[in-house]
C-alpha positions in Angstrom: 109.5 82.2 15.1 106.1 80.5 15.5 105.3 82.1 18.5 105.8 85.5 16.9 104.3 85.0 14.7 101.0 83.6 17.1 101.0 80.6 15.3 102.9 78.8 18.3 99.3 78.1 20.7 97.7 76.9 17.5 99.9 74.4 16.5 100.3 73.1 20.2 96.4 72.6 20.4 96.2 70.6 17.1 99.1 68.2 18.5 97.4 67.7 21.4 93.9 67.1 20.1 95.4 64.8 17.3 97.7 62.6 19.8 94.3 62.6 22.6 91.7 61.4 19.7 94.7 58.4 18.7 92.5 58.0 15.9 95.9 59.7 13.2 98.6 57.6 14.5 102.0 56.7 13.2 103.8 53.7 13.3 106.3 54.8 16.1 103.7 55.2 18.1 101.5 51.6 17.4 99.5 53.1 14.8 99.5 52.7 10.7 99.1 56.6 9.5 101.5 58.2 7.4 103.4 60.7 8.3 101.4 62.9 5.6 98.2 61.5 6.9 99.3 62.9 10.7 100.8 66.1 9.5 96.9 66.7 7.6 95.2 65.9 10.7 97.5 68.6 13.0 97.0 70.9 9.7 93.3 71.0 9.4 93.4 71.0 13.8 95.4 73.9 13.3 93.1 76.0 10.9 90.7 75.4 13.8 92.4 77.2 16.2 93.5 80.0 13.8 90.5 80.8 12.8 89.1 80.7 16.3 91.7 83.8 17.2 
């Protein structure tokens, strides 16, 4: 559905700036940030690369 709606790319290229800057980090993965405080970080990645279209 995302990718129909072009959304898909986006949301990839937050995740992967998010998880390379391992500054936004949950515990699973050694870090302290919240869940909420990760899913921010991807959002406001993700307006980036919207916006960017």
């Amino acid at each position: 559905m995302l990718e129909d709606l072009g959304e898909a790319e986006a949301i990839l290229e937050a995740l992967k700036d998010v998880f390379e800057e391992g500054v936004v980090v949950t515990p699973d993965l050694a870090g302290a940030a919240t869940t909420e405080e990760f899913g921010d970080k991807v959002c406001k990645k993700q307006a980036k690369y919207a916006v960017a279209k």
